[in-house]
TIMITI-576519 format. One record per residue (C-alpha): residue in one letter; residue number from 1; x negated, y negated, z. Coordinates in Angstrom, 3 decimals. Example, Ala and Ser with C-alpha at 12.3 -4.5 7.8 and 13.67 -1.06 7.14 Angstrom:
! residues 2
(A,1,(-12.300,4.500,7.800))
(S,2,(-13.670,1.060,7.140))
//
This chain:
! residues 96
(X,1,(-120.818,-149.266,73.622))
(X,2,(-123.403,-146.344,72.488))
(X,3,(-122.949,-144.346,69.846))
(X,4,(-126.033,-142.476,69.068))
(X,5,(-126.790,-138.762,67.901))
(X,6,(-127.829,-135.759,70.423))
(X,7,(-128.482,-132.055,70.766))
(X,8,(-125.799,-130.445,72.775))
(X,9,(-126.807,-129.168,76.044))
(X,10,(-124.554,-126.521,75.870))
(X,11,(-124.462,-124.944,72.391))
(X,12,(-127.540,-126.609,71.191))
(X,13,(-126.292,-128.207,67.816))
(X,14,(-127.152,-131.273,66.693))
(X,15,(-124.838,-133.899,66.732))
(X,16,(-124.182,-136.827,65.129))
(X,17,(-122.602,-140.348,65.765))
(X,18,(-119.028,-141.133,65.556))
(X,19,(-119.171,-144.338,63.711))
(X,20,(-115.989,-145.530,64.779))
(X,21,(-116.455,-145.530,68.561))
(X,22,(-119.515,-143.743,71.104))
(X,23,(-119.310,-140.035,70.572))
(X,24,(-118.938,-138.965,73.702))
(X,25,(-118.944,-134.648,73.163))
(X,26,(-119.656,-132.053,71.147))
(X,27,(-117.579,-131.326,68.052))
(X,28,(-118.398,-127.841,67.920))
(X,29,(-118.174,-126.609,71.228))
(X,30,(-115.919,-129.639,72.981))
(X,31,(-118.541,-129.956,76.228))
(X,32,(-119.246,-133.216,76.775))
(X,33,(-121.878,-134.741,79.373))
(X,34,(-121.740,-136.801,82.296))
(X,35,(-123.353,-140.091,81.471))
(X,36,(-120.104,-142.685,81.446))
(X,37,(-119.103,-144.698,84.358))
(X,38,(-117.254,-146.706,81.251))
(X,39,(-116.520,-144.926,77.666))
(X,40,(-119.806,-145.585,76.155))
(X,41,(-121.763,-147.442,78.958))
(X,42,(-124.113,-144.394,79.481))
(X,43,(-124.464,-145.708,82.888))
(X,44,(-123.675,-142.723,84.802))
(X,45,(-126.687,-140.798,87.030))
(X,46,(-124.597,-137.541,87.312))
(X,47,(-125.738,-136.535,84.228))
(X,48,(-124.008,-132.654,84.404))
(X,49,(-122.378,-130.699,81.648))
(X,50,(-118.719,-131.746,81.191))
(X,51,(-116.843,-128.459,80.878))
(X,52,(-113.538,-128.509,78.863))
(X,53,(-110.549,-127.280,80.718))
(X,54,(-107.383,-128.162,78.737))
(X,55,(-105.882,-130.581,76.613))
(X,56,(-103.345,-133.100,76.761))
(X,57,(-101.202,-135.457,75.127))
(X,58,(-102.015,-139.293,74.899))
(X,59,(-99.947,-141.426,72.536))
(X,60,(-100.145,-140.185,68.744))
(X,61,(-103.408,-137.658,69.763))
(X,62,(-104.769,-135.547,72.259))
(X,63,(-107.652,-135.975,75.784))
(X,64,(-109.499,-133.286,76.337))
(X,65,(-109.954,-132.333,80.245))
(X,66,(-113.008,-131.716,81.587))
(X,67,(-114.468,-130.865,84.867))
(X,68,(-117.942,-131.343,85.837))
(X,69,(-120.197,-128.273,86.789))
(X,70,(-122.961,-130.750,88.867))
(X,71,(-120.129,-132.827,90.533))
(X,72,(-116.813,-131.238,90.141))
(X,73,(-114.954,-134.481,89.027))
(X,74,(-112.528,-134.476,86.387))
(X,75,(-112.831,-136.421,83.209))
(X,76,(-110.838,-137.100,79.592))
(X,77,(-112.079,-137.535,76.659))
(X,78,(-110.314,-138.500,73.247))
(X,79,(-109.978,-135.931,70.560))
(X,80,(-112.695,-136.952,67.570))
(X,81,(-111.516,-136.119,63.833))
(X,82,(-114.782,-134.135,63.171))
(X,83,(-113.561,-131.626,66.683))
(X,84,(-113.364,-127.588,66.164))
(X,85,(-109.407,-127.947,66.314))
(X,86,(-109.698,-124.027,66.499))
(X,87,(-111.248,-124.940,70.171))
(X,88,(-108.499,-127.419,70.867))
(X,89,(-105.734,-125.008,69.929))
(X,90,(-107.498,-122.334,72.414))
(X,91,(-107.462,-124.709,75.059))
(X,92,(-103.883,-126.058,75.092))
(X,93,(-103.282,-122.458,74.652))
(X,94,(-104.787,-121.657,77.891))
(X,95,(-103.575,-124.268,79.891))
(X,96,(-99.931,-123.891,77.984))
//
C-alpha cells in the first residue's frame, strides 16, 4: 500500500500522507484520482480526475462517491479525518 504526498490535480494544494492508510484524495476539495485497481496499489492506467458525487454511509463513517471524468466509472472512497467536512455536508446535502 502507497501512501505518499501529491499536488491535487484539481485544486492544486499540496497534500500530504495519511499515515494511517494510502491517502487516496484530496482533503480540501474531496477529488480524488484514478490510479487504484486495489486501495493503494497505484496500479491503475486510467489515471482521470475522480469527481465527488455524494456520500454514503459505511459502518461507523462515511464513502465518498465518485465518478470518473476520463472513464465514467464509479468509485468510493473512505472519509479521511483531515477531509473539509463542510464539503462532505454539501454533498450528502445534494444527493439527500
Amino acid at each position: 500500500m502507497i501512501d505518499e504526498n501529491f499536488i491535487c490535480e484539481n485544486c492544486g494544494k499540496e497534500v500530504s500522507k495519511l499515515n494511517y492508510t494510502a491517502r487516496d484524495h484530496c482533503p480540501y476539495c474531496l477529488y480524488s484520482k484514478h490510479v487504484d485497481i486495489m486501495p493503494g496499489d497505484r496500479a491503475n492506467t486510467c489515471l482521470g480526475l475522480l469527481k465527488p458525487v455524494g456520500i454514503e454511509k459505511f459502518k461507523d463513517t462515511y464513502k465518498i462517491i465518485y465518478k470518473c471524468m476520463k472513464c465514467g466509472e464509479t468509485h468510493k472512497n473512505i472519509v479521511a479525518s483531515d477531509d473539509d467536512m463542510n464539503l462532505i455536508i454539501e454533498l450528502s446535502v445534494e444527493k439527500g
